[in-house]
N, C-alpha and C positions, 0 to 999 in steps of 0.2 A: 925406688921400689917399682914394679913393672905391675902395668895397667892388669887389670885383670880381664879376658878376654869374655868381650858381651856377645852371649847368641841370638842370633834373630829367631825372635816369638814369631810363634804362627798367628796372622791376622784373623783374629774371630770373629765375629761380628755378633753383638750381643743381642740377643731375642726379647722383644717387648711385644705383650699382649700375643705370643704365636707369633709374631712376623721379623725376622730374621733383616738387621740395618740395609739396606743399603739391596736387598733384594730388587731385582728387576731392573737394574743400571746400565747400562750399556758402558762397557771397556775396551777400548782399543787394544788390537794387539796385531803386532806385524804377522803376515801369513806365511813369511820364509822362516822366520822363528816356530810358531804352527807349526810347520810338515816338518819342521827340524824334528823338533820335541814327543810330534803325534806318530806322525808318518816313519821316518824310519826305524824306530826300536819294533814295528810293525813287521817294516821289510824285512828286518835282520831277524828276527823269528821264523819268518816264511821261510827264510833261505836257510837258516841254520839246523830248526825243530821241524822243517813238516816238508819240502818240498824237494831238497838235495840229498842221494845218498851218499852216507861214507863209505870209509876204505873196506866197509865188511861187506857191503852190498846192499845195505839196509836204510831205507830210511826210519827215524820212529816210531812210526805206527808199525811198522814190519816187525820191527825189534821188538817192541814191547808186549804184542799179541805174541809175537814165538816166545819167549821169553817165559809170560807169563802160563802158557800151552807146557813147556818144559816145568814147571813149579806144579804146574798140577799133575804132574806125573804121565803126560800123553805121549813120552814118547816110547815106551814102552809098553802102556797097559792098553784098554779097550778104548774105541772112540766116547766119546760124548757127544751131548747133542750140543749145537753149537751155541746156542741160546746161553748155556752156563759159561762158555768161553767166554762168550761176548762180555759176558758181565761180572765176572773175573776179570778180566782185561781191563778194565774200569778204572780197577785199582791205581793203574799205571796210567795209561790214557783216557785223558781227561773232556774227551768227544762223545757224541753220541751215541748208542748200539748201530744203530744202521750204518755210522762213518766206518765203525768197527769190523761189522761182518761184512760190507764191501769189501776192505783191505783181505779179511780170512779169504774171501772168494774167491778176488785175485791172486793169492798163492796156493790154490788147491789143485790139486789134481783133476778135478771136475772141469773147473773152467778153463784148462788146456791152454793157459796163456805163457804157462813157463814151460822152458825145455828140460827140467829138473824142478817138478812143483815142493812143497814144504810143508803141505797141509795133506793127508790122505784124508780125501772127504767121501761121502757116503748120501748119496738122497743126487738133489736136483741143483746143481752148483751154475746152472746157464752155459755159456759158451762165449770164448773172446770174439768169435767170428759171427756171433749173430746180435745185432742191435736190439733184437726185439725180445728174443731170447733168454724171459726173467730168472730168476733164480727163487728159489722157494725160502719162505721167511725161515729166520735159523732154530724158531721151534721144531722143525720138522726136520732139520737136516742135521747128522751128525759129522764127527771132522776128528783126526788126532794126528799127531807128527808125524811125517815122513820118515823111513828111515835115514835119508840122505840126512835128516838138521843132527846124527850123532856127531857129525863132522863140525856142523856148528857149534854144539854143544860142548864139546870133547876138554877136557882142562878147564871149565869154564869155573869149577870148585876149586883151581890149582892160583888163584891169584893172576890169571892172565891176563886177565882188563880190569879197568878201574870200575867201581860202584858206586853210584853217586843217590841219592835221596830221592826218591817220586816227588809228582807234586806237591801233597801232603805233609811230607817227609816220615810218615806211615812205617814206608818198606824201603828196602835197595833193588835198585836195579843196573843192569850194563849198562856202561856209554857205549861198547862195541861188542860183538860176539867174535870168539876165538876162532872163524873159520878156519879150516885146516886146506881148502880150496881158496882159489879168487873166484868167491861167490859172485864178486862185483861185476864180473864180465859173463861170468856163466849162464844168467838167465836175464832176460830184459828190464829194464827199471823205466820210467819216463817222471819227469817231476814239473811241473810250472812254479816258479819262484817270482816273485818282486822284480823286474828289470831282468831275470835270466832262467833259463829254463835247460832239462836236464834229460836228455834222450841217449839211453846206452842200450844200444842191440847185445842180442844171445849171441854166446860163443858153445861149440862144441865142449862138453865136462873134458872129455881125453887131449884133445888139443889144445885146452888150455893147462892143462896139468904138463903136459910135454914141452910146452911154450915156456911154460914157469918153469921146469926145471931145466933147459935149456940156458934161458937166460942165466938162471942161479952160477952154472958151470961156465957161462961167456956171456962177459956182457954186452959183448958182440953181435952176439946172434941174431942170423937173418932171421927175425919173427914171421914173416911170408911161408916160410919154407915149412914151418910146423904148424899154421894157423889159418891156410889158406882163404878163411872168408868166413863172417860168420854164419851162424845157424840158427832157422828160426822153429819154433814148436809149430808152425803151421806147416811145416814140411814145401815151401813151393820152388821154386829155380830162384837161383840168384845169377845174374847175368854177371859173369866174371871179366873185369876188366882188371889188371895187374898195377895199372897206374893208379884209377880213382881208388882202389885197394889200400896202396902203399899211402896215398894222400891221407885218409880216411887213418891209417894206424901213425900215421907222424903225427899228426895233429889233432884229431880226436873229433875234426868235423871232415862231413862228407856227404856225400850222397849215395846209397847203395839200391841198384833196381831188382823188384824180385818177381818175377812173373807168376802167374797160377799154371799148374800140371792140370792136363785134361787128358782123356783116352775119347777117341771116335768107336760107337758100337755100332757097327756097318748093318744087323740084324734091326734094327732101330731105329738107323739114319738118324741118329741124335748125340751130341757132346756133353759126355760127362763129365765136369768137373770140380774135381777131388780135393786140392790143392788151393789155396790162396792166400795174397800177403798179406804180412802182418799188421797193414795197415788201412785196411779195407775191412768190409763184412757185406756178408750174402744177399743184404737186402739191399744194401747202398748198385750194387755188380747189378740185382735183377732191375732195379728200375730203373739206371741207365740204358739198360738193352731195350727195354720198353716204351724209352722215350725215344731212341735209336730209331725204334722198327715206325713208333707211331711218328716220326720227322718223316720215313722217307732213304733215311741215310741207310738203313740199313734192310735188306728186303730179304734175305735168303733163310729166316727163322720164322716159323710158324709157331713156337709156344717156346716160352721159358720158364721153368718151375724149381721150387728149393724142394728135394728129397734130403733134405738130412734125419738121419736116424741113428738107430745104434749103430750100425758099422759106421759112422762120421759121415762129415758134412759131404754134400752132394748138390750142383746144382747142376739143371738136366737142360740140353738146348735140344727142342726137335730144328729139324733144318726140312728145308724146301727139296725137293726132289733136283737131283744134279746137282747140288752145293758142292764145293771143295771142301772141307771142314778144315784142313790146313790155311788155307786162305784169308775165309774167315775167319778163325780165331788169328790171325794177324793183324784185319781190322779191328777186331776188341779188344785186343791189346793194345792197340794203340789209339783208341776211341772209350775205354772203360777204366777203372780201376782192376780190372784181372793184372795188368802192369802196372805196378807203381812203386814209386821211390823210397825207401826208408833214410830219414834225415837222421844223422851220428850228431850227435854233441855232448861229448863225455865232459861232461862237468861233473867234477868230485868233491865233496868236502875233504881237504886233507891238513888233518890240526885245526877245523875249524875253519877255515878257508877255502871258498869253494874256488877250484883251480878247472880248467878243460886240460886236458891231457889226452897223448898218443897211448896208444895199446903199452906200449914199454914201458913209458913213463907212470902207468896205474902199475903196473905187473911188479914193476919197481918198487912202487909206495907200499903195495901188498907184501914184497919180499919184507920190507923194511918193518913193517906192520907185525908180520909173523917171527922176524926175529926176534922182535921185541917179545912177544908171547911164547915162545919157545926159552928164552934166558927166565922170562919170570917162573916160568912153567919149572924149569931146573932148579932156579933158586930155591923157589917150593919145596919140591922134594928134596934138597939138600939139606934145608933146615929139620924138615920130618924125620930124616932118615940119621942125623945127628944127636935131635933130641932122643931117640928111638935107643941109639950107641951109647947116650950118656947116663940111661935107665939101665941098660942091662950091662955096662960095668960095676954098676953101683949093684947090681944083681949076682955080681960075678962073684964080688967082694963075698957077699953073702955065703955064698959057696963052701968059703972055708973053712963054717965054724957056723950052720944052722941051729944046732944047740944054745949058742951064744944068742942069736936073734932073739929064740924062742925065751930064752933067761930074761933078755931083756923086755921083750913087751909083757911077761908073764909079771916081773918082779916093778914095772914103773907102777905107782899108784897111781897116779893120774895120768887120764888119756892124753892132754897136752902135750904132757913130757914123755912122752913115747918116739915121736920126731927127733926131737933133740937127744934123746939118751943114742940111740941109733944109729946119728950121725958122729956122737963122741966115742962109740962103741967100734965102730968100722970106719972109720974117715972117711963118710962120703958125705953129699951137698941134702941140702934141702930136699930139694926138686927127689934124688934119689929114695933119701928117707921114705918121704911122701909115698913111694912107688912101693919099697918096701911093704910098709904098713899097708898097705891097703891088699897086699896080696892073701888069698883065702887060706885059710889053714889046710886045707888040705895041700896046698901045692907046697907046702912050705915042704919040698922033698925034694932027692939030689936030681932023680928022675925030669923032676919040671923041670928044675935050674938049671939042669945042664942040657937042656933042649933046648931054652930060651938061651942062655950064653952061646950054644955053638952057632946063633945066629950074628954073634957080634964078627965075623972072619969075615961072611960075605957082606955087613952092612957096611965095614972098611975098604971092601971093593969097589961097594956102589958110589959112597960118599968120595972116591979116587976120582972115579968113572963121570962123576957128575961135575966135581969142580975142575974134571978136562976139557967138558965140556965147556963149561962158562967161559974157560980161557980161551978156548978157540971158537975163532967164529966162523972158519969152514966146515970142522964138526956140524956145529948150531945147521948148519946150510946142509949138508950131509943129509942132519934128518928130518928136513922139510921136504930137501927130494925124494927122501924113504916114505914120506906120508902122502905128498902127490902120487907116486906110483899105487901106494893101496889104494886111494881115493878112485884113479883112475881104474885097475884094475876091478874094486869092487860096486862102482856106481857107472862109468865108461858107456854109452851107445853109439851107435853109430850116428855118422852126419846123416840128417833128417833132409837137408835141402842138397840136393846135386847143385854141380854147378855147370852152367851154361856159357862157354868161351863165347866172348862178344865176337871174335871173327867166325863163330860157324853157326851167328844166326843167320837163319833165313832171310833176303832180300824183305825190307819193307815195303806193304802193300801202298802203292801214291792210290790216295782216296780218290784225286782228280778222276785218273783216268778210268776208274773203274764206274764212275757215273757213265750210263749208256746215251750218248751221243747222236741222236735223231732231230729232224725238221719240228717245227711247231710254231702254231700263230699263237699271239699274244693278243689279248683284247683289256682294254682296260676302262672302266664306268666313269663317269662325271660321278657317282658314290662311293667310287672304291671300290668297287669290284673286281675281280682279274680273272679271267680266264687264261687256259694253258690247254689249245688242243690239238691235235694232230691233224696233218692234211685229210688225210683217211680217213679221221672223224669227221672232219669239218665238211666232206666231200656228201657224204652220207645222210648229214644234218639240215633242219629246216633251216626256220627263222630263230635267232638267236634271242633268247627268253633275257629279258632286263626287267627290272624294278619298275614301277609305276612312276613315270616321268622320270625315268634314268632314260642315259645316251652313252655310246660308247665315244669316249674321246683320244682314244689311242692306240693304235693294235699296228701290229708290225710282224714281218717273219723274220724267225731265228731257231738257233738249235738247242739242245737241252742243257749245252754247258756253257751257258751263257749269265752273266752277275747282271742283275739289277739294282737301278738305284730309283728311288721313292724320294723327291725332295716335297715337301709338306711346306703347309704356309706356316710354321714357327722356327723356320731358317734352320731346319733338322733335317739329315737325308737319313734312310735307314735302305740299307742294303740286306740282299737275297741275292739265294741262287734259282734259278728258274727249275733247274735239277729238282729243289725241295717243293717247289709248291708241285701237286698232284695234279696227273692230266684230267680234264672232261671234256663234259660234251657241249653245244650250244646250247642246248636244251635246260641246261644247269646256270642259277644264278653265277657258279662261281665261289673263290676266296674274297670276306671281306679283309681286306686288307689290313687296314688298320687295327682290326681284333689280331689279324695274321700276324703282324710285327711290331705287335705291342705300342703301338702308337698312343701319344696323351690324351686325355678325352675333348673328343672334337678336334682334334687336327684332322686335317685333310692332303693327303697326295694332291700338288701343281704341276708335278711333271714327273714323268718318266723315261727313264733311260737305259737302253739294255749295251753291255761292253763288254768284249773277252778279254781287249788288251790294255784301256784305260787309258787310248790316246786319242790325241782330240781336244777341244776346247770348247766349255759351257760359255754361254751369255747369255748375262743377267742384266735384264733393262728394269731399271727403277722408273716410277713416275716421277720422279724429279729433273729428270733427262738424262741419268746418268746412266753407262753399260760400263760392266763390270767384267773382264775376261779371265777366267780360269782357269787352266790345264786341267784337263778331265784325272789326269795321275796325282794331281793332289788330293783326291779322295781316296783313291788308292791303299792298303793296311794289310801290314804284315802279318797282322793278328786277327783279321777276319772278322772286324768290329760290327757289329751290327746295326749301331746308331753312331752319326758322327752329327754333334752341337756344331754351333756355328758353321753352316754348308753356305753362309751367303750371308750379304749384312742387314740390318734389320735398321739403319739407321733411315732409310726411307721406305712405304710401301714399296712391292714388288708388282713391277706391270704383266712381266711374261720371264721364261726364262728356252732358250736354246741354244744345240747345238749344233759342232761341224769341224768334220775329220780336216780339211783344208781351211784357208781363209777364205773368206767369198763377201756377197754383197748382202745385206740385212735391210730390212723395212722396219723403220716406225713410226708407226702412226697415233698421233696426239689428239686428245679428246676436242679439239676445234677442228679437227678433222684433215691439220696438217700433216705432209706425207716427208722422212729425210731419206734417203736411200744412203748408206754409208758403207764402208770396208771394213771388215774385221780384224783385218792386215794392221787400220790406221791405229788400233787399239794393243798398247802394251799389256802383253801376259801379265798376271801375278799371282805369284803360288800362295799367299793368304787368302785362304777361302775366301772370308766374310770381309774382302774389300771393297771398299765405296765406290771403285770406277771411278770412269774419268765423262767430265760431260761433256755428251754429243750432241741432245737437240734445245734448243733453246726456248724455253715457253714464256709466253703470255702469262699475267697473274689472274690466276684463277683454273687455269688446263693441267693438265696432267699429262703424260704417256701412257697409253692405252695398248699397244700391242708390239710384240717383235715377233716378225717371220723371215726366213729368207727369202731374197728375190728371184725369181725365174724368170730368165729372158723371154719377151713378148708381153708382161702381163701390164704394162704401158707404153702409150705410142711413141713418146718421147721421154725416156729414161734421164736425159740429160738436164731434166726442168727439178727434179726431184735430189741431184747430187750437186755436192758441194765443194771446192779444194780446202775448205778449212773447216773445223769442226771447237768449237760447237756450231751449230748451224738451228735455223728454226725450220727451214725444209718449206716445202709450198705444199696448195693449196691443188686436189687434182685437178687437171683441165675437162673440156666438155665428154672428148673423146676418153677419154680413162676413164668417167664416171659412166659413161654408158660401157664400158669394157665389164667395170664393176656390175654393173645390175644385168651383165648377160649372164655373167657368171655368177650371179645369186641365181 
């Protein structure tokens, strides 16, 4: 006899006095079991329910706000205010009102983020191009369906998509809407998922409709050729390049650049511009230029302001007298978000799988999508229009012998058997009887009958007509291109973005040389101070204004396009261009420096060094005896870094640090006052900054290295008491004549 099979009880734990066994325990449990169990039935929700769209172009919240928008009758009658939407909407999505009327906002007409909106809203809906730009609470603002969601809607009563239970299980709703377009490319969607995220730009409505039924006829077809680029509702240029294009539709990621349209108003001497991408807004564009003018980098603009109004967005650049405006809007483009890149990654849910696919490859799924809704859509009406055939032969019957009908429902004594006598009277079904009986006395005349039977000739057409259709599935394709072309002809605009062939841009502007190129001294404080001033100032000027017990310990000439380097005693260099810090006068403390380039609190510049070409070689002398030599080009960045960690090593104090374009001869002097004179020559490069060097003087316990300078011939009588042929060396001691050389020269 076979065990009978035991189920595991749930572990209870039984309650004494209020308090539950075994409360407050500590349990072990693996953390990769954990994220198993926790974590991803999480992810797969994100990615399946809320952050991926499917093949109709909708994620959830889209669908189910249209959806529920279509049940309350909006697409046809007057708006409502959106407050009742929102909470209607409820019903089906199980989020907050505010998640809710966000999503409404984003597909309205107001908020101008789609190139074919779905919502015709009414009142103050915000703008996709402005951050700040609120939208008014949805008491105040009413909303009802576009006309374009008939196309969504269309067949959706005809059994085309499946209907599955809300959360509830309440009501039914779509897992997909019938679109009769590939809604999924026509208007822009973005999603962020769990591990993957979901960016699909706008397509032109007619060029995808032409793409679609192209393909439908060749599954060949060059998609380029009918679809040239997409289009966004912000109307700005798309820089056409044909390759990164074709990349972008093979494969579903890419990069596509779209710049903002401006007009110069010469009456004004100020740029207006109308235009910008989709992935920018007005305020992000103004305070870049703001920050531009207030760096320096940018000098040709006296005011920038956002005029957006009812004729749409506006942001207005005044310019400086003699500007280029072509010019500069070259530099902003390639200094601002007015240019910038929109990243492709068509990730699709397709069957529940999110997939990234090429433009052909959705267009495909979408064919495949709407065959399938177009066979169900027939079978539909093939059942209707059979049952419809099977009532009005049983009607026909009738026909022959009304009298007999009327005999029989007049002489059955019971209602029951009025069906049955009916169907033994005329040989027809149930289902017919049924139809019979229930028709009004009045009609019971040859007049109705034979109006209602001469419809059985053409219902035998249709029902022909229709299961030709199910057999063929070029037909089926036939009238999907029949319904792209209405779609396109009666929804169709034109491209909103021109497009801009990459070979007939304009040369770009080199930022370098456009910096103005002039003489100027450099002065720089034992507190950090910097001065930047011109001969012509400096000719004109008194005594040079410094801090109470500040001293200048650095100043040199050079020209305006020249890089500075700031190495700091926390083994940190922080680079500048001299171009950015602003000329004065000596009159003027100055830039603090350290406020100037964000320096740590309390670091201080040890050295300073100005370079155009970044050749040459630092040394760096430690108090331990060690010098350290580095190629001034290993600081050097291709990326314009402004802080570089590790510029030197930190494993011993630093005594001094200098440079020199050649090799030559160096001084150092050690806190007992011994002097080495050595070759820079004798010291191996090394391109890691923060190397320890190699040791050259040798100390006494308790001394240190105290300074490195270079040597200049004559500044001792006998140079040759001071150098060494081998290094490390401990270096001597000055003689009488050097020491008085010294105190002349203090």
């Amino acid at each position: 006899m076979a065990k009978k099979k035991q189920t595991k009880q749930p572990n209870i734990k039984p309650i004494a006095n209020g308090v539950i066994a075994g409360a407050g325990d500590i349990v072990e449990q693996r953390i990769a079991s954990t994220i198993e169990e926790n974590f991803m039935p999480y992810a797969m929700s994100v990615i399946m329910s809320r952050a991926i769209p499917e093949i109709d172009g909708f994620k959830p919240s889209h669908r189910k706000l249209l959806y529920t928008m279509y049940k309350m009758g909006l697409l046809t009658g007057a708006r409502t205010k959106s407050a009742n939407i929102v909470g209607a909407t409820m019903k089906l999505n199980p989020h907050g009102d505010s998640a809710i009327y966000d999503t409404m906002v984003r597909l309205s007409r107001g908020y101008e983020a789609l190139l074919h909106p779905y919502v015709d809203s009414k009142g103050n809906f915000g703008k996709f191009y402005s951050r700040d730009m609120a939208w008014a609470a949805s008491r105040y603002t009413e909303a009802k369906l576009d006309p374009i969601c008939n196309e969504l809607f269309k067949d959706i009563d005809k059994d085309t998509v499946d209907f599955v239970d809300n959360y509830d299980n309440t009501m039914k709703e779509p897992t997909l809407l019938p679109a009769s377009f590939p809604s999924v490319l026509v208007n822009a969607n973005t999603g962020i998922a769990v591990g993957m995220a979901s960016n699909i730009c706008s397509f032109n409505l007619r060029e995808i409709c032409e793409t679609t039924a192209a393909l439908i006829r060749d599954k060949d077809h060059d998609i380029i050729s009918t679809l040239p680029a997409p289009d966004f509702s912000g109307g700005a240029q798309i820089i056409y390049n044909e390759e990164t294009i074709r990349e972008v539709y093979r494969t579903g990621r890419g990069s596509i650049k779209v710049r903002s349209i401006y007009e110069y108003d010469k009456k004004q001497n100020c740029i207006d511009i109308t235009h910008i991408p989709p992935t920018t807004t007005t305020e992000v564009i103004i305070e870049k230029v703001i920050d531009l003018v207030k760096n320096g980098k940018i000098k040709e603009i006296s005011d920038i302001r956002d005029e957006t109004g009812l004729d749409g967005m506006k942001i207005t650049i005044d310019l400086k007298r003699g500007t280029d405006p072509d010019k500069l809007m070259l530099k902003l483009y390639k200094l601002t978000t007015l240019e910038d890149s929109f990243s492709c990654n068509f990730n699709v849910l397709i069957g529940g799988v999110p997939m990234t696919l090429g433009v052909g490859e959705i267009l495909n799924e979408w064919i495949a999508f709407r065959v399938e809704c177009i066979r169900r859509r027939t079978f539909f009406d093939l059942n209707k229009k059979k049952d419809k055939l099977h009532l009005l032969e049983g009607l026909k019957l009738i026909l022959l012998d009304i009298d007999k009908a009327i005999k029989i429902v007049r002489e059955t004594e019971e209602e029951a058997e009025v069906v049955p006598n009916l169907m033994i009277g005329f040989g027809i079904d149930k289902i017919q009887a049924e139809y019979v009986a229930e028709i009004k006395l009045r009609h019971l005349n040859r007049e109705y009958i034979l109006k209602r039977t001469a419809e059985i000739e053409q219902l035998i057409k249709d029902i022909e007509e229709l299961e030709a259709i199910l057999n063929s599935k070029a037909r089926v394709k036939t009238i999907i291109v029949k319904e792209l072309k209405a779609v396109a002809d009666k929804y169709g605009k034109e491209r909103l973005c021109p497009l801009l062939h990459v070979d007939d841009l304009p040369a770009e502007v080199n930022l370098e040389e456009e910096i103005p190129d002039y003489p100027v001294h450099l002065f720089f404080t034992k507190e950090g101070y910097f001065k930047k001033i011109t001969p012509q100032s400096l000719r004109m000027s008194g005594e040079q204004k410094l801090k109470e017990n500040d001293e200048i310990v650095y100043t040199t000439e050079t020209t305006n396009n020249t890089d500075l380097l700031f190495f700091t005693d926390r083994c940190q260099v922080y680079k500048t261009k001299v171009s950015e810090i602003a000329d004065t006068k000596a009159s003027a403390f100055g830039e603090f420096i350290p406020a100037r380039l964000g320096m740590d609190e309390g670091e201080k510049a040890v050295f300073v060094l100005k370079t155009k070409d970044y050749s040459g070689y630092l040394l760096f002398a430690f108090e331990n005896g060690k010098v350290a030599k580095v190629p001034l080009s290993a600081y050097e960045t291709k990326t314009n870094r402004k802080k570089l960690i590790n510029a030197y090593s930190d494993k011993a104090p630093l005594a001094g640090i200098d440079f020199t374009k050649t090799d030559r001869e160096f001084l150092l002097t050690s806190s007992n006052g011994r002097m080495l004179l050595f070759h820079s020559g004798a010291i191996a490069p090394k391109t890691t900054k923060n190397t320890q060097g190699v040791a050259v003087m040798k100390l006494r316990k308790g001394h240190r290295v105290m300074a490195i300078e270079p040597y200049e011939e004559g500044r001792f009588s006998k140079p040759s008491r001071y150098r060494t042929r081998t290094l490390p060396a401990a270096g001597a001691l000055p003689s009488q004549e050097d020491e008085a050389q010294q105190l002349s020269l203090i």
